[in-house]
N, C-alpha and C positions, 0 to 999 in steps of 0.2 A: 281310746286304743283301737286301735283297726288292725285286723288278723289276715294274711293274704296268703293263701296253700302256695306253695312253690311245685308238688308234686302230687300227683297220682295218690301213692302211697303214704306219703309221710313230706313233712317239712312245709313250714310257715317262715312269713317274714313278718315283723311286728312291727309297726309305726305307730307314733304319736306317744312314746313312752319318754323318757328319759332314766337311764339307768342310772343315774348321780343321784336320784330326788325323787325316788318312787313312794308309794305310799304304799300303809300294805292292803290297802284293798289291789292297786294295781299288782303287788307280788302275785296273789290270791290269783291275779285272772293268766297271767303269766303262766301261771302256774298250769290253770286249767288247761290252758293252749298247748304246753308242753304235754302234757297227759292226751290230748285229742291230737296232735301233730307229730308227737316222740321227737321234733328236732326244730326249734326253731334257730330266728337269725334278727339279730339289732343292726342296724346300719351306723357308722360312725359316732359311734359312743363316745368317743374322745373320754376314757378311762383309764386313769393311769392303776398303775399295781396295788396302792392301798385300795380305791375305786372298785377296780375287776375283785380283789378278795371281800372286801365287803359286803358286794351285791352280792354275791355268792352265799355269803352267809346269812343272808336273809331268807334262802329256801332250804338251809340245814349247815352241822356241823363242816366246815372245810376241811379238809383233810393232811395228813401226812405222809407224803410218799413214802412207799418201805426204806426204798434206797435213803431217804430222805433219814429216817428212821433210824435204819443202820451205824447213820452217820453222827447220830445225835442228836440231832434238830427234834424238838418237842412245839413248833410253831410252826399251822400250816404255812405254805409259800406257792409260788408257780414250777411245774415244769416249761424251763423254757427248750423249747424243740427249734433248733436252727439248722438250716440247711443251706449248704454251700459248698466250695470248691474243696473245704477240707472236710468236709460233712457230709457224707451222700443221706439222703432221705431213706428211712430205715422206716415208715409206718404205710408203704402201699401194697397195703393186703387187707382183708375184711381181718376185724375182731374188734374185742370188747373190751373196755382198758382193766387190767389189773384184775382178771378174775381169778389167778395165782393166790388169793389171800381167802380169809373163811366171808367174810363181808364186803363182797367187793361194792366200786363203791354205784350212787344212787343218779348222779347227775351231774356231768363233766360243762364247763364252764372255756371257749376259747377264741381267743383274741386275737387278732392278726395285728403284730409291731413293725412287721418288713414284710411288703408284697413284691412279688416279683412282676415284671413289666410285663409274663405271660405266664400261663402256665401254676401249677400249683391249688388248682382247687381243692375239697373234701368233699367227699361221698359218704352220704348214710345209706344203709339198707332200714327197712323197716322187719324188723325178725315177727311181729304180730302176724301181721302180712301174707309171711313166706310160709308159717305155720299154717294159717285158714286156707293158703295153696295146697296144702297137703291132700292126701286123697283121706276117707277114715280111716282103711286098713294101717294106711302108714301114722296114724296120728295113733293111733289106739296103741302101735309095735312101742313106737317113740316115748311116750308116755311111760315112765317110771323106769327109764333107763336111768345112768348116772355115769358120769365123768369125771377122769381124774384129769384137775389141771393142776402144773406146776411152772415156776419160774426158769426152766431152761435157756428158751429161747430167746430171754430177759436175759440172762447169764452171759450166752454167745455174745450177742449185740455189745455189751458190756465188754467184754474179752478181744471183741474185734476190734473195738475204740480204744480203748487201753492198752492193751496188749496185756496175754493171757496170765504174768508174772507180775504186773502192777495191781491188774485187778482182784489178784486171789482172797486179799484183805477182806473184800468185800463181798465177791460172792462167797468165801466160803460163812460169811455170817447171813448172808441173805439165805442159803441152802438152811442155817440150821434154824432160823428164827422163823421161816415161812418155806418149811414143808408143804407139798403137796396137798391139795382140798380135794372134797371131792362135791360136785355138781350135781344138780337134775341137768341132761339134757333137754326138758321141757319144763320150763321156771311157770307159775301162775302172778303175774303182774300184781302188787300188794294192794293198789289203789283204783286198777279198774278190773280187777280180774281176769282181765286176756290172759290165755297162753302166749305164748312166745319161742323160740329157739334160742339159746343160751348158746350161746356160738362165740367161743373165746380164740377162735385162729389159730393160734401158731402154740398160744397157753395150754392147748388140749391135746392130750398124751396117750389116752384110751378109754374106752367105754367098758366101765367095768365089768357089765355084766356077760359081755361077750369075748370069742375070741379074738386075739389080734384081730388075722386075716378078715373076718368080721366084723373087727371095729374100723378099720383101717379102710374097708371099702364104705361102713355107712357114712363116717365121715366126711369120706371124699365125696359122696354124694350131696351130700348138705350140703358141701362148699360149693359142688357145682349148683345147687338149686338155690343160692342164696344171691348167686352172681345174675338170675332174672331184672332185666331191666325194669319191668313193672314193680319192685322191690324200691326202687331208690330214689333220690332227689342228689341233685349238684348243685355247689353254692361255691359261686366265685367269688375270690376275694378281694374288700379294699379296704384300706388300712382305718382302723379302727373299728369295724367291725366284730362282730360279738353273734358266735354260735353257744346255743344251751340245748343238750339232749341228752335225753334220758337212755341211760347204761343198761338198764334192767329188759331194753325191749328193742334196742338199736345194735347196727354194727359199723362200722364207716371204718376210712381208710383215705390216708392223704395223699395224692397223686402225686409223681413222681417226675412229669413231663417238664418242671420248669430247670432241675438240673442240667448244669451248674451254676446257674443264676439264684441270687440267694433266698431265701424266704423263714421269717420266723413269726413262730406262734408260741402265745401261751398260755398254760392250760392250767387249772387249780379243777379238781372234785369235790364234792361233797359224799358226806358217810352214807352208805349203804347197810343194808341188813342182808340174814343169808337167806339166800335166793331158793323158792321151795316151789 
């Protein structure tokens, strides 16, 4: 297995693997990779859906989308994220997938099925990174704040694609089954002990211990410090390719440039614990 940094901060590309037929010593060093890179990247895995959930579940439980949840399903599956002329792309902003829930989850798993002829890359940030950026005075403030995040902007999105009288079904059981959580803005990573920023985007509502107008400018400040180019790697895509990175210490966000030419990805997580 041969490890190649893609960036600065954060993101590998991994060769000489095959994801159909690994062993688990090679899991084991995948693993390690993903822990030292927060975001790696497989090149034409040629995996089909049972394939992609499998591998997946050889670095922990896969999971069940809440929506998924709601709906009844008790067997993880993919989110498939398609974009196109009826679909504008709804994920190009920095966050964290699903911190909405008390566990969110540990290590997002995604597959390109339809690349577009240009355009449509992802972006990670590395949030370790943007932390150790920090001055002390601002690590020491940050440090034992806490955040409420809830499923709103989930809700919207959901409302805007359905229209806000089909969807009521659903969100009003997603409002009552996945209330509000509340966050460290400062997580300590389980397995290597870094800090990090817990940066859920658009999921994040307020900082409890502050006022609005004081939660609402430090926020905005994160977002602008999180957007530092020395933070990030870009990973273009081609079809069957396979990105794996870790939720607990990453933020990314899917470009929006290739609209309206189509592009689909898909995504399965694995279980998370609550982030301290």
């Amino acid at each position: 297995m041969e490890v190649r940094p893609t960036g600065g901060a954060l993101g590998a590309e991994i060769l000489g693997v095959d994801p159909r037929s690994v062993t688990e010593g090679e899991v084991q060093d995948i693993y390690q990779a993903l822990l030292e890179h927060e975001v790696v990247f497989l090149r034409n895995t040629q995996l089909d859906d049972a394939g992609h959930l499998e591998f997946a579940g050889r670095f922990g439980t896969p999971s069940v989308f809440p929506l998924f949840k709601v709906l009844g399903e008790t067997e993880p599956t993919f989110q498939v994220i398609h974009d196109g002329p009826g679909s504008e792309p709804a994920a190009d902003h920095w966050h964290t997938d699903v911190t909405w829930i008390a566990e969110p989850p540990k290590a997002a798993f995604l597959r390109a099925t339809l690349v577009p002829e240009r355009g449509g890359d992802t972006m990670w940030g590395s949030m370790s990174t943007a932390y150790e950026a920090l001055s002390t005075k601002m690590k020491t403030f940050l440090n034992g704040l806490t955040v409420r995040h809830d499923n709103s902007s989930f809700i919207k999105g959901m409302e805007k694609k359905m229209g806000a009288e089909a969807a009521a079904p659903l969100t009003e059981k997603l409002r009552e089954q996945y209330p509000a959580v509340i966050h460290p803005l400062i997580r300590t990573h389980p397995d290597n002990g870094r800090k990090t920023i817990f940066f859920g985007g658009g999921f994040m509502r307020e900082i409890v211990e502050l006022t609005k107008p004081e939660s609402d400018a430090l926020l905005a400040f994160l977002g602008r410090h999180i957007e530092e180019p020395a933070f990030h790697t870009r990973w273009r895509w081609c079809q069957d390719d396979l990105a794996i990175w870790d939720e607990r210490s990453t933020v990314h966000r899917g470009l929006s440039d290739h609209f309206p030419r189509e592009r689909e990805v898909r995504r399965c997580v694995i279980d998370g614990d609550r982030p301290v």
